[in-house]
MARBA-3410 file (N, C-alpha, C, O; in Angstrom, 1 decimal):
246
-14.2,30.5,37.8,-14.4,31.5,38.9,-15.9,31.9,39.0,-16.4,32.1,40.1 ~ -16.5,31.8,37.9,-17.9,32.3,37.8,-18.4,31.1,38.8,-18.6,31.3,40.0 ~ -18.6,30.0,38.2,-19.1,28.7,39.1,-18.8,28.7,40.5,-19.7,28.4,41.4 ~ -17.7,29.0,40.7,-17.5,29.3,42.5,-17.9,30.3,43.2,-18.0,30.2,44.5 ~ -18.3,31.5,42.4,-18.5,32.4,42.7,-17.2,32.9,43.5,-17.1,33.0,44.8
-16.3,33.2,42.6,-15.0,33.6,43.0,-15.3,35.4,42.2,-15.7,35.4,41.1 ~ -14.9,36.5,42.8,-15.5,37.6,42.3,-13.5,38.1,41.7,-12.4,37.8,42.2 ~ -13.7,38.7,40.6,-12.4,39.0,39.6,-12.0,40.1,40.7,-11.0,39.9,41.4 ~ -12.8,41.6,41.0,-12.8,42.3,41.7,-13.0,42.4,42.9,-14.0,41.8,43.4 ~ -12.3,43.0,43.6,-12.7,43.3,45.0,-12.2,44.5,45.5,-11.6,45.2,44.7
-12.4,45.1,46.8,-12.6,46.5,47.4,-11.4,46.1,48.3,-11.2,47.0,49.1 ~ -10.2,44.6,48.3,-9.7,44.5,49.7,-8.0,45.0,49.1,-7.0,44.8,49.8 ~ -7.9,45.4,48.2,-6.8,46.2,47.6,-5.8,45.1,46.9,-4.6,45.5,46.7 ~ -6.1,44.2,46.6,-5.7,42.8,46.0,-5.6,43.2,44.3,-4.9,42.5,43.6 ~ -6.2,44.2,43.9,-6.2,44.2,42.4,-5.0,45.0,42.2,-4.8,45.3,41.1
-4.2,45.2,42.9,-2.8,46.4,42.7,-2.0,45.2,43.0,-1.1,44.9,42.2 ~ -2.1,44.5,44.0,-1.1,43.4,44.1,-1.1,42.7,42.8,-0.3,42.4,41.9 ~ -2.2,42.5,42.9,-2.6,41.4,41.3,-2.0,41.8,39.6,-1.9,41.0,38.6 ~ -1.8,42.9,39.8,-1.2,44.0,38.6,0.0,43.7,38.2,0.4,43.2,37.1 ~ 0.8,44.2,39.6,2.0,43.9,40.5,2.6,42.4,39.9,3.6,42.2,39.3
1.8,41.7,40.4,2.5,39.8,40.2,2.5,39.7,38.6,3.4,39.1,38.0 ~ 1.4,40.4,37.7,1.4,40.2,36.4,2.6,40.9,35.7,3.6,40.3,35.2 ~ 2.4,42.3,35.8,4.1,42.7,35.6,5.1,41.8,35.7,5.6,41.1,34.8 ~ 5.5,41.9,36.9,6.9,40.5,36.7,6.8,39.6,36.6,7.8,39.1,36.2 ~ 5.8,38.8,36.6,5.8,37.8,35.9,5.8,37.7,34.4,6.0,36.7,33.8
5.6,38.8,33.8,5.5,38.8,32.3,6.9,39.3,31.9,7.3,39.0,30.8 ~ 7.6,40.0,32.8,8.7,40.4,32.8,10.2,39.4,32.7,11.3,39.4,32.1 ~ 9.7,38.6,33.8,10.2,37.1,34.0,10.8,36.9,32.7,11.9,37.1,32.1 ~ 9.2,36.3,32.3,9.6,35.6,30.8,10.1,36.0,29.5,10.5,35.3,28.5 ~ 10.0,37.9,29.8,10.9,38.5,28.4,12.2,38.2,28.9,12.9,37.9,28.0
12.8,38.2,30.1,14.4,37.7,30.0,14.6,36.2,30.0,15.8,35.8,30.0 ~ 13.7,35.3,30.0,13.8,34.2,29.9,13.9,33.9,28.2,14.8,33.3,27.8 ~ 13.0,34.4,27.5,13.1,34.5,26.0,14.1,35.2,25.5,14.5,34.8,24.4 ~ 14.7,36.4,26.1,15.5,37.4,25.0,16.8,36.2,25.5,17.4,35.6,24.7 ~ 17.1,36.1,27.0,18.5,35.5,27.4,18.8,33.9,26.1,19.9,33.5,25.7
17.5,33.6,25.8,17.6,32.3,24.8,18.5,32.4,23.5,19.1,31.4,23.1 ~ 18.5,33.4,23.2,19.4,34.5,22.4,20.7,34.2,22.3,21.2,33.8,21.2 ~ 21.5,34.5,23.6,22.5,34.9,23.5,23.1,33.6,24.6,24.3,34.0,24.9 ~ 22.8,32.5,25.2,23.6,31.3,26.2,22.5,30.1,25.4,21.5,30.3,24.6 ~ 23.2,28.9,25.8,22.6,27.7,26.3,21.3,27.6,26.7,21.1,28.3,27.7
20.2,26.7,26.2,19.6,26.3,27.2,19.6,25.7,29.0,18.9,25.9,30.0 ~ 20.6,24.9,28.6,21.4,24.3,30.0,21.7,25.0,30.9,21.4,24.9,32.0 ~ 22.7,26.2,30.1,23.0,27.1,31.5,22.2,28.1,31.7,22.5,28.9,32.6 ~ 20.7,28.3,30.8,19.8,29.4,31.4,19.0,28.7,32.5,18.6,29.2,33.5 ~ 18.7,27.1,32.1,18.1,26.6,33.2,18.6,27.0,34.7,18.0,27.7,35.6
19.9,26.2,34.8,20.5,26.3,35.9,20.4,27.6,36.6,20.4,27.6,37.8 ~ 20.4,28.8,35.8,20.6,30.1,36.4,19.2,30.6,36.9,19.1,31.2,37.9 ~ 18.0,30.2,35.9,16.7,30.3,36.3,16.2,29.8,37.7,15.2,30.3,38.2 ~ 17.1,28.7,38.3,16.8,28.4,39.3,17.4,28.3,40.4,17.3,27.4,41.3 ~ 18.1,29.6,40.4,18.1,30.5,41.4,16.9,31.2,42.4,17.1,31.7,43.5
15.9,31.1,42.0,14.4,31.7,41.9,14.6,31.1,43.8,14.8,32.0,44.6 ~ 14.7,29.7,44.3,14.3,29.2,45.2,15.2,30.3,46.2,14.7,30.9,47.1 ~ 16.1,30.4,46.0,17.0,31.5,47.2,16.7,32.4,47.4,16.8,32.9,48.5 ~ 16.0,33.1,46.3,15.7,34.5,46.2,14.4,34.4,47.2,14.4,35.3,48.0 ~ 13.3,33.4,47.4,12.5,33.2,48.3,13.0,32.7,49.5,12.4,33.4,50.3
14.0,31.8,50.1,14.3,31.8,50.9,14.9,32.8,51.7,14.9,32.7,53.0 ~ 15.6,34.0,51.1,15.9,35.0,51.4,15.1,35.8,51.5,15.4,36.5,52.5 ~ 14.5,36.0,51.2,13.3,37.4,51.4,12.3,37.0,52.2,11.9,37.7,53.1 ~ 11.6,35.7,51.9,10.5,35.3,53.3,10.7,35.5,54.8,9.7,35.7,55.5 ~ 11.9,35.4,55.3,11.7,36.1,56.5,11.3,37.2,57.2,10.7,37.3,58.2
11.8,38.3,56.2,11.5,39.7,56.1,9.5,39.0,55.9,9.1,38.8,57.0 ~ 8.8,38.8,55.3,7.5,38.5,55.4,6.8,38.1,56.6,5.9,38.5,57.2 ~ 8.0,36.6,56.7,7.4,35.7,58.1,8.1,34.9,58.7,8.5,33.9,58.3 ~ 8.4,35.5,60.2,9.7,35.1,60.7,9.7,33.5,60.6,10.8,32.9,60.7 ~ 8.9,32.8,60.4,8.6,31.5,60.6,8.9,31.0,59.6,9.0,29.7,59.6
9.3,31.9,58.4,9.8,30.7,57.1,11.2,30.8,57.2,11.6,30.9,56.0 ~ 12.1,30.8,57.9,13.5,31.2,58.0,14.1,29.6,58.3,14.0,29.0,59.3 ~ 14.6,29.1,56.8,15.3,28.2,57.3,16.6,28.0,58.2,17.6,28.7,58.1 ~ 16.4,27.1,58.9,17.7,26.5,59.7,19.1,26.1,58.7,19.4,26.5,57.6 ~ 19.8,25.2,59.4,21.0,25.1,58.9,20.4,24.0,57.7,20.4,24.2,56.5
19.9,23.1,58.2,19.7,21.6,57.5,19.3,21.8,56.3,19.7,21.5,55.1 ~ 18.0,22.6,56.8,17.4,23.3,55.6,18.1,24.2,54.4,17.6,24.2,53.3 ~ 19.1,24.8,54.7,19.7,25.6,53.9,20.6,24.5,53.4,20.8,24.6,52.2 ~ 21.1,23.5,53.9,22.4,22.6,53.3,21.5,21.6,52.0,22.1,21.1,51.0 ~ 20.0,21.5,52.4,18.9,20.7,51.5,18.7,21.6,50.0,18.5,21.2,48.9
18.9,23.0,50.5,18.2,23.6,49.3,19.9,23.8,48.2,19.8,23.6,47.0 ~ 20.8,24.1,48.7,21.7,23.7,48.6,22.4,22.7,47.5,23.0,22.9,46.4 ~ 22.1,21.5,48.3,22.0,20.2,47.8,21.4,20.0,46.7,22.1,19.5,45.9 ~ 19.9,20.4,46.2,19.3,20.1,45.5,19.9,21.1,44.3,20.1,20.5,43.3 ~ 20.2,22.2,44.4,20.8,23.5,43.6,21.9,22.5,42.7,21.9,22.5,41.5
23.1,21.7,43.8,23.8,21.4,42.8,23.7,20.4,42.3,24.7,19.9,41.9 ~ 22.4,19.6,42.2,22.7,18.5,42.1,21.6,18.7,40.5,21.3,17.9,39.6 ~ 21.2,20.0,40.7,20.1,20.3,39.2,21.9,20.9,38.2,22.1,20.6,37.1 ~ 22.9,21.7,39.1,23.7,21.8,38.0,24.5,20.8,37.6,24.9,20.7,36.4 ~ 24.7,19.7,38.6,25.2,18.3,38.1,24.5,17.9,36.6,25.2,17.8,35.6
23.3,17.8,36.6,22.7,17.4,35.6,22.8,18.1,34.6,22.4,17.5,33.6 ~ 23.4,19.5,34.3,23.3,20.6,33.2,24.9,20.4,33.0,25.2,20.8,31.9 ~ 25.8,20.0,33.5,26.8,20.4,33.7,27.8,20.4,32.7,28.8,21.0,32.7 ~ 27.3,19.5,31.7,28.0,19.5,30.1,27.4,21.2,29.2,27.8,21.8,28.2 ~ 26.4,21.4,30.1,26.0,22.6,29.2,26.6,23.7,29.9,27.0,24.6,29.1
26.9,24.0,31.1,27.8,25.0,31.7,29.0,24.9,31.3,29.3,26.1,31.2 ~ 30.0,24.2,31.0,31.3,24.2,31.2,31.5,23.5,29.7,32.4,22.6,29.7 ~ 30.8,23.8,28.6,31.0,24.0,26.8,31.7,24.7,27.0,31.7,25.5,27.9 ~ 32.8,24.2,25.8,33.7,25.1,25.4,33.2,26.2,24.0,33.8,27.3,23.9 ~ 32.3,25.7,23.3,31.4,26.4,22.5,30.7,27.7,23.1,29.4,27.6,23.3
31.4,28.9,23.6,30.4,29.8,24.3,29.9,30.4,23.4,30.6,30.4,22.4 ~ 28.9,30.9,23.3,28.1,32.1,22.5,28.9,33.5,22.5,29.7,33.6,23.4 ~ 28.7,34.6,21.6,29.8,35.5,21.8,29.2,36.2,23.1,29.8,36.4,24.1 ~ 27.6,36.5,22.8,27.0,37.2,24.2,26.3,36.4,25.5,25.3,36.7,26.2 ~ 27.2,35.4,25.6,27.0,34.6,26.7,26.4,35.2,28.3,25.4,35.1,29.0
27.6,36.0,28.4,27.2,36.7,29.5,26.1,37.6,30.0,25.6,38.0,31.0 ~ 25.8,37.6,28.6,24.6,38.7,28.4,23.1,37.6,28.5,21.9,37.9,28.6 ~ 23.4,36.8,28.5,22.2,35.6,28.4,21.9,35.1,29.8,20.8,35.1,30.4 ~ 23.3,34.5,30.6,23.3,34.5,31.3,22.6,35.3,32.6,22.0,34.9,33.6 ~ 23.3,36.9,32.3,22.7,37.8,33.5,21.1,37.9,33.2,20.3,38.2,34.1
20.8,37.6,31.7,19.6,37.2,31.7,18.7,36.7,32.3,17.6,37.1,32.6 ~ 19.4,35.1,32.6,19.0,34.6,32.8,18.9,34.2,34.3,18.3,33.3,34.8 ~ 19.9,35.3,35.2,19.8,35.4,36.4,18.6,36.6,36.9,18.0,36.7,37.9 ~ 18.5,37.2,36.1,17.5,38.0,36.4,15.6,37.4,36.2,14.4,37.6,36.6 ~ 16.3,36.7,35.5,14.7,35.9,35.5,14.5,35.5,37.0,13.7,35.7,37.9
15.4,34.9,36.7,15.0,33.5,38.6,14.7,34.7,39.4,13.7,34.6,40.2 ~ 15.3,35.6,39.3,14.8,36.9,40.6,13.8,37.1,40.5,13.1,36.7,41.4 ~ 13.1,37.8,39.1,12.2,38.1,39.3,10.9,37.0,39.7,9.9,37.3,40.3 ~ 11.4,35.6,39.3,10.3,34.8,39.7,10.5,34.5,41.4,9.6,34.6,42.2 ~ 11.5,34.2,41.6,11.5,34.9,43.4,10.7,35.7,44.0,10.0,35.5,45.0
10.9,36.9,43.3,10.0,37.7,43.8,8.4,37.8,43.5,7.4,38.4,43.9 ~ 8.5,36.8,42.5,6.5,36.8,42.2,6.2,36.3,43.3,5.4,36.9,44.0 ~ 6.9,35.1,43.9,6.7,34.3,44.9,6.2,35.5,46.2,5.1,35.3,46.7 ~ 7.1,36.7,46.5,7.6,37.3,47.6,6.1,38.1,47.4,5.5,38.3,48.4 ~ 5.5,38.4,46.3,4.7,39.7,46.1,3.5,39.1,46.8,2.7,39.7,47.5
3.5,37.5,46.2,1.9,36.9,46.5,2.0,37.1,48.0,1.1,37.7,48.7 ~ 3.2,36.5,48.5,2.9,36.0,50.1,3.0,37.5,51.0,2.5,37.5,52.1 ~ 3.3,38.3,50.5,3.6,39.9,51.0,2.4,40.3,50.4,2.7,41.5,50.2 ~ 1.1,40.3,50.0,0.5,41.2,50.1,-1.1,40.1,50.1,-1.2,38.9,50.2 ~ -2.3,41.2,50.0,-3.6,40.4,49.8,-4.0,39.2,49.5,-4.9,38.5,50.0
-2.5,38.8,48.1,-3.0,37.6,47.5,-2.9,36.7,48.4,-3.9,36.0,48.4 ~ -1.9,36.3,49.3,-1.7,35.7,50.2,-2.8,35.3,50.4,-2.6,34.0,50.4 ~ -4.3,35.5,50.7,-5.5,35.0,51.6,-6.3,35.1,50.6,-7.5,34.9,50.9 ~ -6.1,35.4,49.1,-7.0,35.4,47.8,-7.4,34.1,47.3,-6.7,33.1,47.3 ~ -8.2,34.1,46.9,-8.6,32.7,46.1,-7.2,32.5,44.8,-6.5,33.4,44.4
-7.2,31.5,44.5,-5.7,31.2,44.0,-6.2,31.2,42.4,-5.3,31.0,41.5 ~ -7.9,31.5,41.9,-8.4,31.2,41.1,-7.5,32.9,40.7,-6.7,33.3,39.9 ~ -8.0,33.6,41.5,-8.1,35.4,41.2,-6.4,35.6,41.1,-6.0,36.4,40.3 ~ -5.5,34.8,41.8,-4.3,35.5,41.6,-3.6,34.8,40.4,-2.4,35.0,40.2 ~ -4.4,33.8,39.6,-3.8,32.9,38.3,-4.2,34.2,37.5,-3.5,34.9,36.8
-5.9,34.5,37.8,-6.1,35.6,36.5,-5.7,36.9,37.0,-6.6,37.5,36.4 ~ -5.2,37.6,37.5,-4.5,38.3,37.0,-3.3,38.4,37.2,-3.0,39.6,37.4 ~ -2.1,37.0,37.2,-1.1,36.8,36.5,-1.2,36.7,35.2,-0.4,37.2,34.5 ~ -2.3,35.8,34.7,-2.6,35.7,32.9,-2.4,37.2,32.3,-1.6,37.7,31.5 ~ -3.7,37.5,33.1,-4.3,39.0,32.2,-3.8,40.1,31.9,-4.0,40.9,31.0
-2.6,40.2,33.0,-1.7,41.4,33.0,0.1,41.0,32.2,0.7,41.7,31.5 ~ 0.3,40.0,32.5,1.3,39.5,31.7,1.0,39.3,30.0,1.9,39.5,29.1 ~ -0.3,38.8,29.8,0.1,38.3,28.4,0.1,39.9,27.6,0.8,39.9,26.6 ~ -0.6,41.2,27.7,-0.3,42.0,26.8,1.2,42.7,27.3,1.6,43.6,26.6 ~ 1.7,42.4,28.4,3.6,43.1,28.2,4.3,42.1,27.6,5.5,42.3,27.4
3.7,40.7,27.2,4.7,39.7,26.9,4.2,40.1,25.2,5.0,40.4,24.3 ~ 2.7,40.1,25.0,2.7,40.8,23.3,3.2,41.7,23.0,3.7,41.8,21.9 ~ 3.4,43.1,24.3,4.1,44.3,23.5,5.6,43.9,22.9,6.2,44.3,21.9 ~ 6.0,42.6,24.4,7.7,42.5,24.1,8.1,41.7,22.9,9.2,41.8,22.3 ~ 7.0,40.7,22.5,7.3,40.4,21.0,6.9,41.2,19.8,7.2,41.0,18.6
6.5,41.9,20.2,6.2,43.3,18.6,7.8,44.1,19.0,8.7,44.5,18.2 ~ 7.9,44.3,20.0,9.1,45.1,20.2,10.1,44.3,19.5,10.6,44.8,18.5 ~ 10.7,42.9,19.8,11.4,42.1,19.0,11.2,41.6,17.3,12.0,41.1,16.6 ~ 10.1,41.8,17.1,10.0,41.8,15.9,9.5,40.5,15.9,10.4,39.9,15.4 ~ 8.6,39.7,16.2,8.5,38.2,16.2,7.2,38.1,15.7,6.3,38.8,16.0
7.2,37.3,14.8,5.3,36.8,14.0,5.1,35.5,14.2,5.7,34.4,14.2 ~ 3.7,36.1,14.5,2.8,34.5,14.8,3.4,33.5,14.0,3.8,33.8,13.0 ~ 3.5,31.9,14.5,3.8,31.1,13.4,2.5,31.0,12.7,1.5,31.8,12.7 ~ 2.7,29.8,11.8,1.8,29.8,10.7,1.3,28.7,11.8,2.0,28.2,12.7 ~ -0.4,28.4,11.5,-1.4,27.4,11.7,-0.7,26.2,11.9,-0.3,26.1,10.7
-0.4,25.4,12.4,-0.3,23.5,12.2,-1.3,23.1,13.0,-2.0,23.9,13.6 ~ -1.4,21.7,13.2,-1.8,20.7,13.9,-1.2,20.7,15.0,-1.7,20.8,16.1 ~ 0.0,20.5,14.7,1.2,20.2,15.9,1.4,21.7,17.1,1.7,21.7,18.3 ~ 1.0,22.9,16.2,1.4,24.0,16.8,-0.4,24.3,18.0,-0.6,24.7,19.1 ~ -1.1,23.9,16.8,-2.3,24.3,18.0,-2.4,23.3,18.7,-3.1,23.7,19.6
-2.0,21.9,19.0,-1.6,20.8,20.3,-1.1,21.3,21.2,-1.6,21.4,22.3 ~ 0.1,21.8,20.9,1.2,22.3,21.5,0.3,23.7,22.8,0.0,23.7,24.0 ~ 0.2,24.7,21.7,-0.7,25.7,22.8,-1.7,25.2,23.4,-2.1,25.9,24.4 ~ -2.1,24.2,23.2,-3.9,23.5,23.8,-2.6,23.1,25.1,-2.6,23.4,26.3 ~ -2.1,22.7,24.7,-0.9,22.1,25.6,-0.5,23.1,27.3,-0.6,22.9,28.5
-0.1,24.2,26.5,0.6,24.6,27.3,-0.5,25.6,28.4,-0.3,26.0,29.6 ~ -1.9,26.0,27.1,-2.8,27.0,28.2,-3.3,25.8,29.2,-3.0,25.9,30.4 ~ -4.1,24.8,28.8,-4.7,24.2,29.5,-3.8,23.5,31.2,-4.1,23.6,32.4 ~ -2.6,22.9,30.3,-1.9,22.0,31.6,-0.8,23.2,32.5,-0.6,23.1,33.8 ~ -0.2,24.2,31.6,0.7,24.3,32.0,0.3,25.8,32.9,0.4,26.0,34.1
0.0,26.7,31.7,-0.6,28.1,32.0,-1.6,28.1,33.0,-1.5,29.0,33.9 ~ -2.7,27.1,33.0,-3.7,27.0,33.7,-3.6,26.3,35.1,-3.7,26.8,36.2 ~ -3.6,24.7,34.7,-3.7,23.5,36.0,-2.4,23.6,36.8,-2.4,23.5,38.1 ~ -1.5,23.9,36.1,0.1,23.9,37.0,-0.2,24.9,38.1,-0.4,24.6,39.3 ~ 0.0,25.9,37.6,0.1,27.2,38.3,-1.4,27.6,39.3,-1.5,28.3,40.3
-2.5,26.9,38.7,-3.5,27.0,39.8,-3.0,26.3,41.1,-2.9,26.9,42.2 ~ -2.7,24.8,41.0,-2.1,24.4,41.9,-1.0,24.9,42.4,-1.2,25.2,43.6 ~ 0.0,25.0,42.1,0.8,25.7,42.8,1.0,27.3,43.5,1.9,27.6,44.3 ~ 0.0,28.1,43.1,-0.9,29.0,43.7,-1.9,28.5,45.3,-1.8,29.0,46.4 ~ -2.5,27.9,44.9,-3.1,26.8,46.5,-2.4,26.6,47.3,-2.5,26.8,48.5
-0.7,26.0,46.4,0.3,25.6,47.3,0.7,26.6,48.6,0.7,26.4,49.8 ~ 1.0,28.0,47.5,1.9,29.2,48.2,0.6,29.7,49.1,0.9,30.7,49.8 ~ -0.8,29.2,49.3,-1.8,29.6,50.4,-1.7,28.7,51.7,-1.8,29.0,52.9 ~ -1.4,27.9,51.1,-1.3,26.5,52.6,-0.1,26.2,52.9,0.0,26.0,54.1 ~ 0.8,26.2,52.4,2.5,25.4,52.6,3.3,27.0,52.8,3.0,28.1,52.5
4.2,26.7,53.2,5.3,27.5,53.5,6.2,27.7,52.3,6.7,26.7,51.9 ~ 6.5,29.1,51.7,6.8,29.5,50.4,8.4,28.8,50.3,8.8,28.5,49.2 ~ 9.3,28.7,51.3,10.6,28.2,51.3,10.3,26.7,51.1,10.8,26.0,50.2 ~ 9.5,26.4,52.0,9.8,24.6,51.1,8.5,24.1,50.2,8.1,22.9,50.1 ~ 8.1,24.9,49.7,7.2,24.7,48.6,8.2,24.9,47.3,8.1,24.1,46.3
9.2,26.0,47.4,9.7,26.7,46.1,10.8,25.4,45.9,11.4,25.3,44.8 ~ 11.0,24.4,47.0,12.4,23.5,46.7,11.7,22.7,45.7,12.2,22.6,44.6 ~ 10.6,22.0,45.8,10.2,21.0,44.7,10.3,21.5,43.6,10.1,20.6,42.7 ~ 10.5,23.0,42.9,10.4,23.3,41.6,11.6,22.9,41.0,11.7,22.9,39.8 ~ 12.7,22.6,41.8,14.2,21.6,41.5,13.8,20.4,41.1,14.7,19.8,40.5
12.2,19.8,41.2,12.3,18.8,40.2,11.8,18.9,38.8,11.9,18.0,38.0 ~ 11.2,20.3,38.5,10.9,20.0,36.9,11.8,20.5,36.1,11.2,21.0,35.1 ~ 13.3,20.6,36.2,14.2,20.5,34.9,14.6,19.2,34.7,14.8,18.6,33.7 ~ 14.7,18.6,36.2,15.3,17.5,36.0,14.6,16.0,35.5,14.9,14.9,35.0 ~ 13.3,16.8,35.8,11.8,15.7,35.2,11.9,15.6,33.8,11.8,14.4,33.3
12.1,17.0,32.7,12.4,17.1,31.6,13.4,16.2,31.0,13.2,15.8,29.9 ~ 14.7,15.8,32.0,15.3,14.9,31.4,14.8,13.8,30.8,14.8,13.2,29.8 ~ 14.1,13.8,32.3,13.9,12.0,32.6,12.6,11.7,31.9,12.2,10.6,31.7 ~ 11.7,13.2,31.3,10.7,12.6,30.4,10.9,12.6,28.5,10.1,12.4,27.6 ~ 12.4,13.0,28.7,13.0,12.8,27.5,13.6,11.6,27.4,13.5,11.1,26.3
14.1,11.0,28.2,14.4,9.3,28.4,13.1,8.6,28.0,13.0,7.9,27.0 ~ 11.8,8.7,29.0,10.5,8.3,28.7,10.1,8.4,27.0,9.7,7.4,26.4 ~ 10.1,9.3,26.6,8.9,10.1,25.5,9.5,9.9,24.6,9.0,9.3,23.6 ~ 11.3,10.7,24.6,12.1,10.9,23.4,12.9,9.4,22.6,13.1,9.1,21.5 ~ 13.2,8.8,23.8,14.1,7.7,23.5,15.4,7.8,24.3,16.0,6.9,24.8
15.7,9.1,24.4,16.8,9.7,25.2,17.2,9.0,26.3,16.5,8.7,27.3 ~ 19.0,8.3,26.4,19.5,7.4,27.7,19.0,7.9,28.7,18.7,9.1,29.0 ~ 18.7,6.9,29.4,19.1,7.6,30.9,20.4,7.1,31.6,20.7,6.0,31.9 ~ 21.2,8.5,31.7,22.2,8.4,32.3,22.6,8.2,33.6,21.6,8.2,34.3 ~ 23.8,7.9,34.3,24.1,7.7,35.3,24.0,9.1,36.0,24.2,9.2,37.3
23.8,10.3,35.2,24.7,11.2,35.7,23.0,12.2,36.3,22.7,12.9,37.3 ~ 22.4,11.7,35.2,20.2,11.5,35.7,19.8,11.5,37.1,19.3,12.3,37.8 ~ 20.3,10.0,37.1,19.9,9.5,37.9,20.5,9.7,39.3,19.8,9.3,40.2 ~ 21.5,10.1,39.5,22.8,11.1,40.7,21.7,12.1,40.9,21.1,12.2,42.0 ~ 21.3,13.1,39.6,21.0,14.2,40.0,19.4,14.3,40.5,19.0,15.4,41.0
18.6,13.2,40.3,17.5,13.1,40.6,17.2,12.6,42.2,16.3,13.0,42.9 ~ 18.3,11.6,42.6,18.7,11.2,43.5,18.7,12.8,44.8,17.8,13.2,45.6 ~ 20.3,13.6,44.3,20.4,14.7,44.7,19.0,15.2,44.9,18.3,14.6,45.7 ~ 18.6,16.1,44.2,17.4,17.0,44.5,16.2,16.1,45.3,15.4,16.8,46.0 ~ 16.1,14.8,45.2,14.9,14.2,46.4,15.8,14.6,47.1,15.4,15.7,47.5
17.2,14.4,47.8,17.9,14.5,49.1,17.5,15.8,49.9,17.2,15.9,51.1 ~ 17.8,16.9,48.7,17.7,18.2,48.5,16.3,18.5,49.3,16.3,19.1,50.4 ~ 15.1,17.8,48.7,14.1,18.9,49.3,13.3,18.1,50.3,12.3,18.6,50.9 ~ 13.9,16.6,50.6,13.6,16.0,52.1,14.2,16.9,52.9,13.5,17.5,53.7 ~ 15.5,17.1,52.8,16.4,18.0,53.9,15.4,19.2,53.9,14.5,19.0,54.7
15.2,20.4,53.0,14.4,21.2,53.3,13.3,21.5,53.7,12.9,22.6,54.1 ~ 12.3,19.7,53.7,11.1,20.6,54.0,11.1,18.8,55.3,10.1,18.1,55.5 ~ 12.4,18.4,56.0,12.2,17.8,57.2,12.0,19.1,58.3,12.4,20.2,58.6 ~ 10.9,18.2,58.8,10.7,18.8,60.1,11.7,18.7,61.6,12.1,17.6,62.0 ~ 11.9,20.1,62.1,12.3,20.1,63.2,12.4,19.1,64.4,11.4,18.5,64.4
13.0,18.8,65.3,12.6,18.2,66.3,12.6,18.9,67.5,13.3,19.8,67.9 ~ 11.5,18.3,68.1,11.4,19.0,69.0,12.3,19.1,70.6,12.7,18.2,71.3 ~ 12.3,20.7,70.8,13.2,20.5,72.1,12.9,19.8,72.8,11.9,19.1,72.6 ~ 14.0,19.6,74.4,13.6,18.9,75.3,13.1,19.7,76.1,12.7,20.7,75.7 ~ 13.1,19.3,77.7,13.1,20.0,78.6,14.3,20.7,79.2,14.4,21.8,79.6
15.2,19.7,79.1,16.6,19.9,79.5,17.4,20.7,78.9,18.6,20.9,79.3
END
């Protein structure tokens, strides 16, 4: 930010939105961690990614222009079940957890709230902000409610490794940092309804970079659901045709 001369502060009332987005987003991820608790990984995924509806539903109230059509709604749709196709041995275990439910609503409450990070950016200042200023202060304001919510749970630092400080080099640099910058630019230039459908490919990426990385088959059932979600978010983010005259 310094090098761009991107300024942290400003006078255009963006620092209250910017607050705003860090809260839930930090919020997000305490029900994404506590719900870990008590369901599946599998079926927190699937419920986490709910997030896309919750933007497609609220963007019009922002901008009558993000209101998808029919096609579009049957794309996003599509892609939804074609990410629970892929989970779908983890939904329908007969092994439930005793507080399943409780993980679950967990874990529906996440996807909302990340819906709504979406809704806050494009609903206020950040919208026309440098994408540099609304990364920092999603960082800045989330990471001390995500420390208070691990002292609250009782959780200690791990110990030192090799593998553990990879891992963090890992996740600030590529994931915390480069992902989310870009996809921040995204939600400035692209339209938040079919920008939010491509996030239907990174659980499903997970599989398929567990096939790559881990050794892990690739299944038929993969490759359906990877299939699905391209279907999924061509449908969503094809363009209209244009009327006639007639």
């Amino acid at each position: 930010m310094r090098r761009k001369g991107v300024p942290v502060l400003t006078g255009d009332g963006s620092g209250r939105a910017g607050v705003a987005v860090g809260v839930v987003f930090g919020l997000e991820f305490c029900f994404v961690n506590f719900g870990l608790h008590f369901t599946a990984a599998s079926r927190l995924v699937v419920f986490l990614y709910l997030a896309p509806f919750v933007v497609a539903i609220g963007m019009p109230f922002i901008a009558s222009t993000e209101r998808l059509n029919r096609t579009q709604t049957v794309g996003l749709v599509a892609a939804f079940a074609a990410l629970a196709f892929a989970f779908e041995e983890g939904l329908v275990a007969d092994d439930a957890l005793p507080l399943q439910w409780l993980g679950d609503t967990l874990a529906i409450a996440g996807g909302i709230l990340w819906g709504a990070t979406t809704l806050l950016i494009r609903a206020t200042r950040l919208s026309t902000a440098a994408p540099e200023r609304t990364l920092f202060f999603q960082l800045a304001v989330s990471a001390p409610v995500l420390l208070l919510a691990a002292a609250v749970a009782g959780e200690s630092l791990p110990a030192a490794t090799v593998e553990g400080a990879a891992s963090m080099l890992f996740q600030a640099v590529l994931v915390a940092f480069a992902s989310y910058l870009i996809w921040f630019w995204l939600l400035r230039h692209y339209p938040a309804t079919r920008v939010s459908a491509f996030t239907f490919l990174t659980p499903v990426s997970a599989l398929l970079f567990g096939a790559l990385l881990l050794g892990e088959p690739i299944t038929t059932r993969l490759l359906v659901a990877l299939a699905g979600v391209a279907l999924g978010i061509q449908l969503v983010n094809r363009r209209s045709a244009p009327r006639g005259d007639g």
